[in-house]
N, C-alpha and C positions, 0 to 999 in steps of 0.2 A: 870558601876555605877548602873544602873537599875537591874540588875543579886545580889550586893554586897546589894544591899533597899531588894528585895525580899526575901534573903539568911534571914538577919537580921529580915525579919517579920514571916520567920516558926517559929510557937511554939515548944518548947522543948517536942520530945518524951521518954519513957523508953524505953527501951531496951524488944525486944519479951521477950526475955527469961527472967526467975528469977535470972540465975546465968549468968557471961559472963567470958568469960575465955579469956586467954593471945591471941593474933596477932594469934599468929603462930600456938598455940590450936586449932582456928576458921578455921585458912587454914586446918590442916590437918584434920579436920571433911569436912569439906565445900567437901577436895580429895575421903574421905573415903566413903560420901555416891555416889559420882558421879562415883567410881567405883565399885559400889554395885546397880549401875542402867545402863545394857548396852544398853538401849532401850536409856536413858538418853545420854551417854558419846557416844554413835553412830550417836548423833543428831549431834553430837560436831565435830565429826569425817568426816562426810558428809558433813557439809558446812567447815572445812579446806581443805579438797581434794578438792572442788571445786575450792575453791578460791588461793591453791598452784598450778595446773594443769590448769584451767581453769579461770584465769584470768590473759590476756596477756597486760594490759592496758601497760606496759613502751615498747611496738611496735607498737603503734597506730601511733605516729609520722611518724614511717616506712613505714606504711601500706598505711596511708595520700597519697603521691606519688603518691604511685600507685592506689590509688582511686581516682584521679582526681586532686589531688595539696595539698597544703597546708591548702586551706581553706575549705577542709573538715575535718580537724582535730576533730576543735568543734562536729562536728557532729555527730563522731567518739566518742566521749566521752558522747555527750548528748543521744546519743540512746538507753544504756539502763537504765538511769533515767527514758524513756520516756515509755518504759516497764512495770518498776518497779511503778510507775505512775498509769499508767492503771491497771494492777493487783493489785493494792491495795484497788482500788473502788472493789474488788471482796475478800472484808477482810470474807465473810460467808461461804467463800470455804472450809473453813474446819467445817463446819457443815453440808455442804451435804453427808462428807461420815465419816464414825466414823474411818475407819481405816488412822489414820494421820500418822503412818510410813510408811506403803506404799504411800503416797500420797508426801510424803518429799522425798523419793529414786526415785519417778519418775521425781517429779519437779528438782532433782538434775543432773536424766540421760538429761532429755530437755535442760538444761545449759549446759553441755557440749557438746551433740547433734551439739546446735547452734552456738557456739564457731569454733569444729570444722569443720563446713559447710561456717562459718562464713570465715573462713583461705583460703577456696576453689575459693572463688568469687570475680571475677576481677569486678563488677555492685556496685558501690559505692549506689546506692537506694536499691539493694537487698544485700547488706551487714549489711546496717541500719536498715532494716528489721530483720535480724535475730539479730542483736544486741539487737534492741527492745526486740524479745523473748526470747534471755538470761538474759534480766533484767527483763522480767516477772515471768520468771521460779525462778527465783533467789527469787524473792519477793513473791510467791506463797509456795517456798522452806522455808521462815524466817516464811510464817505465819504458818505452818503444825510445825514447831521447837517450835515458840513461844507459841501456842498451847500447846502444848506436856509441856512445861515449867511451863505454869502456872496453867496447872490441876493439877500437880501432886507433883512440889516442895514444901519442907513448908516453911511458910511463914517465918520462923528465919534462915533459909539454901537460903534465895531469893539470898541476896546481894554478899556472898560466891559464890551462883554457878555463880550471874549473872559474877562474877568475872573471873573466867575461861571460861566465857561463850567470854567475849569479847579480850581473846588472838585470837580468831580465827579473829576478826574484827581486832586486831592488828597489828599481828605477818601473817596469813592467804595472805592478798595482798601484802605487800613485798616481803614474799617470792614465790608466784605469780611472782612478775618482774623480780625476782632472777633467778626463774627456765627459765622463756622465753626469757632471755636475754642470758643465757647459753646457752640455746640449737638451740637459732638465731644464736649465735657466731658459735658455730659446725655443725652449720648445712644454714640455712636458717629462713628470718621470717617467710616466711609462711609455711613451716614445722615446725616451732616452735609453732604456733598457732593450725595447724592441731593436731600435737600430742598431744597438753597437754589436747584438745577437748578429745581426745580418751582416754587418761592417766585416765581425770577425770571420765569417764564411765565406763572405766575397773574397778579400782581402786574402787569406789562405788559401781560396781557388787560385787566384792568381799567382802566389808563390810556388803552387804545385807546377804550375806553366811554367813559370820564370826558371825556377829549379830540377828539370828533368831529373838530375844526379841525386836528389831526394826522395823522389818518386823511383827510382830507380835501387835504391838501398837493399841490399839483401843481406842474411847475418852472414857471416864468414861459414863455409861447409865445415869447420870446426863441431862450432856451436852447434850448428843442429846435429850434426853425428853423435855429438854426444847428448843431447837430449832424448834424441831417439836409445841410447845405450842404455839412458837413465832410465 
């Protein structure tokens, strides 16, 4: 009710643009410029590896067990909220260094670093711990992306990219459970977790390669001038 009062008191905007074109017109601009930005569409690509490889969340029940019972479950799940938490109080991080795609490939290698170290350890306190640091990385990872996002998209392509931007939040953790549920099945959980730690690493090195222009990212001399002002 409160959501449907609010909804009802935004004032009516125009539209950015002068002309607005059909659905599907909008989508296939919104495609055209995101692959006409690889620095862009690599941002995209790094947090869906991460999150297909490197997030085992439907074997946390499994893992429970053997981390002391069932009622470490929660625990298992809270830890890297409690990461991602802390790493947000540290939202300036991407103004201490101008180069935010390297800053995003590395926060991306730490995720899964900690993942799969995370697969390794029978210590229910030292498993929490790196959980923690895969939800820090993770959230350190979103601010050097989201960074990169709002420097440089315009402002009438926002809603289009932010559009693809969130199949990765969509589509990205299902198929997450998909791959580590397969490869528990074939294998083990905790080789299922170990690997897709390492999958998501490899898998990232290689987009660092494939994508110079991401590795290449620096903030606009704007931005830092005024951080340094700040």
């Amino acid at each position: 009710m409160l959501g449907a009062l609010l909804a009802l008191a935004l004032r009516p905007r125009r539209a950015a643009r002068a002309e607005v074109g059909t659905p599907w017109s909008d989508i296939r601009e919104g495609w055209r410029y995101a692959r006409g930005r690889p620095d862009l569409l690599g941002s995209y690509l790094v947090d869906v590896n991460a999150m297909v490889f490197g997030m085992p969340l439907a074997l946390f029940p499994a893992l429970a067990i053997d981390l002391g019972g069932r009622h470490t479950l929660g625990f298992l799940y809270a830890a890297p909220a409690v990461g991602s938490l802390a790493a947000s109080m540290l939202g300036g991080i991407t103004r201490v260094s101008g180069r935010h795609g390297v800053g995003l490939l590395w926060a991306a290698t730490a995720w899964g670093v900690a993942i799969a170290v995370f697969g390794m350890v029978h210590n229910v306190v030292l498993a929490l711990v790196l959980l923690a640091i895969a939800g820090g990385a993770d959230m350190v990872s979103g601010l050097y992306r989201m960074a990169i996002w709002n420097q440089t998209i315009p402002n009438d392509l926002r809603g289009r990219l932010g559009g693809i931007e969130m199949l990765s939040y969509s589509l990205g953790p299902t198929l997450g459970n998909v791959e580590a549920g397969m490869v528990a099945a074939a294998t083990s959980v905790r080789t299922s977790v170990v690997t897709g730690g390492i999958a998501c690493v490899v898998v990232g090195g290689g987009l660092a390669v494939a994508l110079p222009a991401l590795r290449r990212y620096r903030a606009p001399a704007s931005e830092l001038s005024h951080a340094t002002s700040a």
